[in-house]
Steps between C-alpha positions, in 0.01 A plus 500: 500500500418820361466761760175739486530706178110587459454777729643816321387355126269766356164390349669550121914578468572685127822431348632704225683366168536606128166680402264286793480429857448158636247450778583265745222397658459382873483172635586399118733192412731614183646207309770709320738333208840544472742489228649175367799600393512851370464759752320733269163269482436630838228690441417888643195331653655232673766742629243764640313226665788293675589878591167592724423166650534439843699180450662277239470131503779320354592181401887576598525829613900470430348501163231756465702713753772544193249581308306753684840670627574533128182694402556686820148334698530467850223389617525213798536147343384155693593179373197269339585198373357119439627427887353784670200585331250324676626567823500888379125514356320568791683810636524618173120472437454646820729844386359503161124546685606744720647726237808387385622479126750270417646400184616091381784496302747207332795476454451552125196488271127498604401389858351187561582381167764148632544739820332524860194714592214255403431493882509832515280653203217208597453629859542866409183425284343280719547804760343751278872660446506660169744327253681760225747329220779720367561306188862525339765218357459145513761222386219248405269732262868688401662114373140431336463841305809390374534145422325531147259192631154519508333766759126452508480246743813402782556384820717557773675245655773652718824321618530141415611280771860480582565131478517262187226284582251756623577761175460196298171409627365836505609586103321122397174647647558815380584265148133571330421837600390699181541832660855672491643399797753760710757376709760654754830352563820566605849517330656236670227263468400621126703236300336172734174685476561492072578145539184422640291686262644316207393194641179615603377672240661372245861616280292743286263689678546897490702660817606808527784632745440802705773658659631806730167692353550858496867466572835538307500179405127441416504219252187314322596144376138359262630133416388148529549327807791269444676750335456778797615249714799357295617924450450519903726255546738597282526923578515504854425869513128418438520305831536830679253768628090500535341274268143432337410214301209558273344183370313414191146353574439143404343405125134460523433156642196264497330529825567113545861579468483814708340309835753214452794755576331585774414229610880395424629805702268346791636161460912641482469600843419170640671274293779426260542568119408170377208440715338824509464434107380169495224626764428815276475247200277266638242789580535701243528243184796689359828328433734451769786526280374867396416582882841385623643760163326806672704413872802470283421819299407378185 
């Protein structure tokens, strides 16, 4: 665990920076982001704060230890991650109330945001434990600002499953959303992921590539996506480093058409192509010819 770090914490700790302090509050959980790529999106805030806490909670503190050492912050770090968190809550509730501050940290980006500390933030509020966000970069609103698609209404949908049939499942459902649609996904898994997508949503919806944001090689690809994934397979080096996927939203459907993919997506999980159509087309009314054209991306 922890150890007791709320008895010398002082009602309200001020940090100085630039031309303003930062007040660190006690028995206050910080959820601090941290930069993405380039070190100089770490902001004086975020700095000052991860500075006068008590303690850091990190996802890998091999990690965020680098990164602290390198902005010269040595404040005590404790590993917090998807496989200790719940077992961790409860003593860390219990320092937070008796004075603590602490401060949740990734390992890049905004907390909480396809990382641990769900646990955490709904107890510290369910305890009374002030929450404070120190907002800074994010890879998913960074590839979005930047894919040129539309940015009124999105959703988030995180990493798709690893396997073939799972990812391919999860894109058919996601087949008739009419929101943009964000997706995480790693280098190694980017061209199969691509493969999918074209089959899913079809060989000309809008994609665009994401890649090492912030970074030397920061690179936005806008294309359709059959020809994203032909270019994928074909320059390996877009295979390599951190990688959003930014996807169009669907056209406007009927609402007839719109609760037969669903219902679709439903029926995918439990049965085969073939069958999951011709039970789609017998409730619905609508072809099974054209039904079975959406599975195969149509």
């Amino acid at each position: 665990m922890c150890g007791n770090v709320g008895a010398e914490v002082s009602d309200m700790a001020e940090v100085s920076g630039g031309d303003a302090g930062v007040s660190i509050e006690r028995g206050t959980l910080y959820l601090v982001a941290t930069p993405i790529g380039n070190l100089g999106d770490f902001s004086p805030r975020a700095r000052q704060v991860l500075a006068a806490v008590d303690r850091v909670l990190a996802e890998d503190t091999r990690v965020s230890r680098r990164l602290l050492s390198h902005f010269g912050i040595t404040t005590p770090l404790l590993a917090c991650h998807e496989h200790n968190e719940e077992r961790l809550v409860p003593e860390l509730i219990r320092q937070l109330r008796e004075g603590a501050s602490l401060a949740l940290i990734p390992d890049a980006g905004m907390p909480l945001v396809s990382d641990p500390g769900y646990r955490l933030v709904r107890a510290a509020h369910q305890s009374g434990v002030p929450v404070r966000v120190v907002p800074g970069p994010s890879a998913p609103l960074a590839a979005l600002a930047g894919s040129g698609l539309p940015t009124d209404r999105f959703t988030f949908e995180g990493f798709l499953p690893a396997r073939h049939g799972p990812r391919l499942r999860r894109l058919q459902a996601l087949a008739g959303e009419p929101r943009t649609l964000i997706l995480l996904e790693t280098g190694r898994r980017l061209a199969d992921a691509l493969e999918d997508l074209v089959r899913a949503f079809g060989p000309q919806r809008e994609v665009c590539l994401a890649r090492e944001l912030t970074k030397v090689h920061e690179t936005f690809i806008l294309s359709t996506s059959a020809e994203l994934s032909r270019r994928v397979r074909e320059e390996p080096e877009q295979q390599r480093g951190e990688v959003v996927l930014v996807v169009a939203g669907a056209p406007e459907e009927t609402g007839d058409e719109g609760r037969a993919r669903e219902a679709l997506a439903l029926a995918l999980e439990h049965l085969p192509a073939s069958r999951a159509a011709a039970l789609v087309s017998r409730l619905t009314g609508i072809p099974r010819s054209r039904i079975y054209g959406w599975i195969q991306g149509d």
